[in-house]
C-alpha positions as CSV (number, residue, x, y, z in Angstrom):
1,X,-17.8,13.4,-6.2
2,X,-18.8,12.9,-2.4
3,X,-18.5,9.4,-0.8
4,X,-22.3,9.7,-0.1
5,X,-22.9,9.2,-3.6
6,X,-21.3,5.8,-3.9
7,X,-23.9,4.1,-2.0
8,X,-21.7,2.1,0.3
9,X,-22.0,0.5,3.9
10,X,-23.2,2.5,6.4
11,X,-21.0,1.6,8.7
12,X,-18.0,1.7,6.3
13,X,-19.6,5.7,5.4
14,X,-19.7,6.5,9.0
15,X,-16.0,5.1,9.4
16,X,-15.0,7.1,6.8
17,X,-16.5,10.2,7.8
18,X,-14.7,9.8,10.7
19,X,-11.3,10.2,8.8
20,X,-12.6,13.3,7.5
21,X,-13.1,12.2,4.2
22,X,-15.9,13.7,2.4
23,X,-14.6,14.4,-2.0
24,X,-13.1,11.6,-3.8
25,X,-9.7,12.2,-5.1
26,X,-9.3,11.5,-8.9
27,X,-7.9,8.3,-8.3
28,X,-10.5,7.3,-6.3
29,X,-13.1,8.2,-8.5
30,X,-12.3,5.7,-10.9
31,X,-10.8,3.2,-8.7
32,X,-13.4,2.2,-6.5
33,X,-16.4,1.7,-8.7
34,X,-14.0,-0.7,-11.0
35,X,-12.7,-2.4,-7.9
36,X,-16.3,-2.7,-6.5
37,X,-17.7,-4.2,-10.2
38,X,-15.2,-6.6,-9.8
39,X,-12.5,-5.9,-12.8
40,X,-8.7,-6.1,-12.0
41,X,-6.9,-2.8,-12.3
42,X,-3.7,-1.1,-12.5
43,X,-3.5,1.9,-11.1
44,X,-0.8,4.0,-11.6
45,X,-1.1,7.8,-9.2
46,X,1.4,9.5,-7.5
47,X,2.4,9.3,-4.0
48,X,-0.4,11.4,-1.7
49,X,-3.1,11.2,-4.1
50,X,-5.4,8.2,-2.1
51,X,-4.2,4.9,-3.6
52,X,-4.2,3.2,-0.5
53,X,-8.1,4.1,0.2
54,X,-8.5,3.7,-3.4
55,X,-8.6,-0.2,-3.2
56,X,-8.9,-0.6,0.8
57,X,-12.8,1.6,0.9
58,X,-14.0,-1.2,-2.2
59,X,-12.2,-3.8,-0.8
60,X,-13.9,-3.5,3.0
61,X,-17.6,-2.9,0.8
62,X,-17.3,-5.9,-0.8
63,X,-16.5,-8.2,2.3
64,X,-19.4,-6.4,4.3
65,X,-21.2,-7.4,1.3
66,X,-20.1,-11.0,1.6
67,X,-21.3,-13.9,3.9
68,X,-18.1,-14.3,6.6
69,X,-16.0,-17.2,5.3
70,X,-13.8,-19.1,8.2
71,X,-10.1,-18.1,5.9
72,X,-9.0,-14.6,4.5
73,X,-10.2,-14.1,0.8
74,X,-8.3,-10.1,0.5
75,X,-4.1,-10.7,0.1
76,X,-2.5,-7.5,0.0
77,X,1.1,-7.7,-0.6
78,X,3.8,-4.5,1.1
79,X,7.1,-3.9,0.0
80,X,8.3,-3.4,3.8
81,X,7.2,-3.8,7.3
82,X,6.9,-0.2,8.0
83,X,4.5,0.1,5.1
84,X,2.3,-2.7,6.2
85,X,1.8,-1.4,9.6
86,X,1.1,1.8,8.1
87,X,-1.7,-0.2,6.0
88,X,-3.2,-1.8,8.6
89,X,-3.7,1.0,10.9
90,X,-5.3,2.9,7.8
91,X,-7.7,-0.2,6.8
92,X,-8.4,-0.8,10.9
93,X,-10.1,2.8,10.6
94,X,-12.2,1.6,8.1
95,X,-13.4,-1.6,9.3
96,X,-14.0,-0.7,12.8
97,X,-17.0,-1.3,14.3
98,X,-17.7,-4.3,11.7
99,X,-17.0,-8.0,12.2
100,X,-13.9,-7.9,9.9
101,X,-10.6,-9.0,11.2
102,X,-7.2,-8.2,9.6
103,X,-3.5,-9.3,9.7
104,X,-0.1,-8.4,9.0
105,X,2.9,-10.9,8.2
106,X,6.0,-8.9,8.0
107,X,9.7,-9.9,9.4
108,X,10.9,-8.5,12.9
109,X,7.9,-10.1,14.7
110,X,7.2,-13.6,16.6
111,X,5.5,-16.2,14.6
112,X,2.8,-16.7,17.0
113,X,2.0,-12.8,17.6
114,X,1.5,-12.6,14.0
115,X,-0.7,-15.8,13.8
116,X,-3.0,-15.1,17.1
117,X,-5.6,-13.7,14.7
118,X,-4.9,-15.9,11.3
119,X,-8.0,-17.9,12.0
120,X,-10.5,-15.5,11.9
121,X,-9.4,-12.8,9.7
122,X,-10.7,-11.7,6.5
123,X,-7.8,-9.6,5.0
124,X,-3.9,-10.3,5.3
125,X,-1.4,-7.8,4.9
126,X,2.0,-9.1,4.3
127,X,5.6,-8.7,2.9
128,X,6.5,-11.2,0.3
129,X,9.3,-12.8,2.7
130,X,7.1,-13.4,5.8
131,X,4.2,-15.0,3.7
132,X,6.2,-17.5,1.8
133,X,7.7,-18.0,4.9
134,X,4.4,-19.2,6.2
135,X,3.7,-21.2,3.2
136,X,6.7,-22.6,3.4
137,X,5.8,-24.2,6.2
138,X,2.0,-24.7,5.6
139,X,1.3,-22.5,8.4
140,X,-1.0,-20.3,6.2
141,X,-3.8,-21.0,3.9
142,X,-4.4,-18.9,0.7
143,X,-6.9,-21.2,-1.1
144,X,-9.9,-19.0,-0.4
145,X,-8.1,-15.3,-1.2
146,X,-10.2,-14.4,-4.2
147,X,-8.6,-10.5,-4.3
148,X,-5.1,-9.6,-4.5
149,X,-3.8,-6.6,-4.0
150,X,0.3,-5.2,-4.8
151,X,0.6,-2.6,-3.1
152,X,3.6,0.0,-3.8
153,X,4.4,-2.6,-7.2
154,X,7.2,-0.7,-7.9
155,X,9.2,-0.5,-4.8
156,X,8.6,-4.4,-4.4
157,X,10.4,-4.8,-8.4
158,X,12.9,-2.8,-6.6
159,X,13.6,-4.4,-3.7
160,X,13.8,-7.4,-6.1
161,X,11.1,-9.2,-5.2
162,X,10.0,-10.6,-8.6
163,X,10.5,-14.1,-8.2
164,X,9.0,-14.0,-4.7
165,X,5.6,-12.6,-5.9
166,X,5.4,-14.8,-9.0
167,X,5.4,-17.7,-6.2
168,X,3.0,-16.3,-4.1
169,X,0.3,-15.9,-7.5
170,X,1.3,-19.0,-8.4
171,X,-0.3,-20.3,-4.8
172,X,-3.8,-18.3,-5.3
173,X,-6.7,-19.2,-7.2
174,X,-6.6,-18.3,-10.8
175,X,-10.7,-17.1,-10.4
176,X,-9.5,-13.9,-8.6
177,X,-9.7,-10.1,-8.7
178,X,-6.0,-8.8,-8.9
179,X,-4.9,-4.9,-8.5
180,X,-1.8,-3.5,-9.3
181,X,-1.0,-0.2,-6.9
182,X,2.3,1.8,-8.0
183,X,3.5,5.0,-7.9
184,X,5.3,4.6,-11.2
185,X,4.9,2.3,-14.6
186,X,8.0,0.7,-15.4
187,X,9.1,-2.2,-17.9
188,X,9.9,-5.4,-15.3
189,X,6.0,-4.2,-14.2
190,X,4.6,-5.1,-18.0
191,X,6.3,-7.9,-18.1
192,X,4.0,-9.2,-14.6
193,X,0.9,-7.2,-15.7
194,X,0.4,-8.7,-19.2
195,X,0.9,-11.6,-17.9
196,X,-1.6,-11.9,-14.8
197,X,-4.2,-9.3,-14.9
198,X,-7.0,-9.6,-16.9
199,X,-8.2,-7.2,-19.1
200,X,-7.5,-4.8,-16.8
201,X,-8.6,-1.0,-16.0
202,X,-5.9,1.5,-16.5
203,X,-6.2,4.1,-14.3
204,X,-3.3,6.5,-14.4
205,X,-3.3,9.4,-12.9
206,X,-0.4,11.8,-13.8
207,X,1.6,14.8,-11.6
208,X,0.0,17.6,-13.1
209,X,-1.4,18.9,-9.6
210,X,2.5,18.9,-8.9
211,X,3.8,20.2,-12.4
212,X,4.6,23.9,-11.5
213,X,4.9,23.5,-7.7
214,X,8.1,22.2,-7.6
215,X,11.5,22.9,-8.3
216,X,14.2,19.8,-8.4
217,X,18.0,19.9,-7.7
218,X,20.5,17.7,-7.4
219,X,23.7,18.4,-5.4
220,X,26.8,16.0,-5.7
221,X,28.6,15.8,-2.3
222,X,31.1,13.6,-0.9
223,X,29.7,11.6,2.0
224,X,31.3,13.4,4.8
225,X,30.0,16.7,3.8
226,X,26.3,15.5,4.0
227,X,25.5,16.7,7.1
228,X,27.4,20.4,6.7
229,X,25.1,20.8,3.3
230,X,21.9,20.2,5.0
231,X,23.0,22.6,7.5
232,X,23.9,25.2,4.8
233,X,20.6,24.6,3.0
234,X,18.7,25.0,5.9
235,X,20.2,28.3,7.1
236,X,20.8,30.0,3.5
237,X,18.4,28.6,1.2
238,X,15.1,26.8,2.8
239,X,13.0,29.7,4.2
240,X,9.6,27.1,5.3
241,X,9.2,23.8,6.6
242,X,11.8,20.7,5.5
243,X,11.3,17.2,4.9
244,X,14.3,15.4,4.8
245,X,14.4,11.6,3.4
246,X,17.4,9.2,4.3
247,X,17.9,5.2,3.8
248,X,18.0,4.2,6.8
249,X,16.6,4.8,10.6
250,X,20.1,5.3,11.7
251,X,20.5,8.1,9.2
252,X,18.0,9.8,10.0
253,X,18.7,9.7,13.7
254,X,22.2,10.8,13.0
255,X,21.2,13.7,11.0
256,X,18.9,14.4,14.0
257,X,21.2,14.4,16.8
258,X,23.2,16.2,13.9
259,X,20.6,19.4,13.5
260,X,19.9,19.6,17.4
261,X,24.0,19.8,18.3
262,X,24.0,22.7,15.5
């Protein structure tokens, strides 16, 4: 399915367009005609198949659709600041051009940047710590957020941020539209989901586009020889391009300054 044929904002189509968007993926095909009718959802898709404009393209249709209210009715919670700024340039795209405002709460950033826009903006982006934060000190409103997004649900579980998003729904309306984004479906996530969605639409999407593609290893090394395996790997056993993952930025800048000295 094209994005033409969902009848959405012009402005919002152009936008999108301009992203070089044109088929639907397979989450987004059943995402944002549920999102856009209102219904809370769980989706559960694999990392790279579209989640994030999966509930971000319905999301900015329905406040285009909306008369502008003077306090943000879209919360959508990130596990980590990186992610939300990630988010926010994604969603800016899509709303530019339009009267919608966003903003991002996240930790490593002044109070008062972050707040410069509060008062006029529609959607807030935020990690769990930042907005109760904020709350904390009644220096954010959420009594008008009638959609909530989690984002990245899983990671957030992960990080251990149960108690901290149980707060924060505890603070919203009960009248809202929730939606549950994760790359994976684990127990701790029932427990939340049975609990505040409701009647929800499940759409999963599994990795059989990946099934076949990939081949998984894993190698046990002591610490110290880290480095000298990635080097062997790359010279012996990786013939194309490499993406390397590490915990940390300082990791990765070691291995970096690693790879260019060898």
């Amino acid at each position: 399915m094209n994005f033409s044929a969902l009848q959405l904002n012009g402005r919002l189509v152009s936008n999108i367009q301009k992203q070089q968007l044109t088929t639907l993926t397979a989450v987004q095909e059943q995402a944002i005609p549920a999102i856009i009718a209102g219904k809370d959802c769980l989706v559960i898709a694999p990392t790279g198949t579209g989640k994030t404009e999966a509930f971000a393209i319905p999301i900015v249709q329905l406040l285009l659709e909306k008369e502008k209210r003077e306090q943000p009715s879209v919360l959508i919670l990130l596990p980590t600041r990186q992610l939300c700024i990630q988010t926010k340039n994604r969603i800016a795209k899509l709303i530019e051009g339009t009267s919608l405002e966003l903003v991002c709460f996240y930790g490593g950033s002044t109070y008062e940047s972050q707040l410069k826009n509060y008062p006029k903006a529609q959607l807030i982006l935020a990690t769990p710590g930042r907005l109760l934060d904020f709350l904390g000190q009644q220096l954010v409103d959420l009594n008008a957020v009638d959609t909530l997004v989690i984002d990245e649900f899983d990671q957030l579980l992960d990080l251990g941020f149960a108690l901290e998003i149980n707060k924060i729904m505890q603070a919203l309306s009960a009248q809202r539209q929730s939606i549950f984004v994760s790359a994976t479906r684990t127990p701790e996530m029932d427990k939340i989901i049975h609990k505040r969605l409701k009647n929800p639409i499940e759409i999963i999407i599994g990795d059989q586009l990946k099934r076949g593609k990939i081949s998984e290893y894993v190698l046990y090394v002591d610490k110290n020889d880290k480095k000298n395996l990635i080097r062997y790997l790359l010279e012996n056993r990786i013939k194309s391009q490499v993406l390397i993952f590490a915990r940390t930025v300082h990791a990765v800048e070691r291995i970096g300054t690693d790879l260019h000295r060898n």
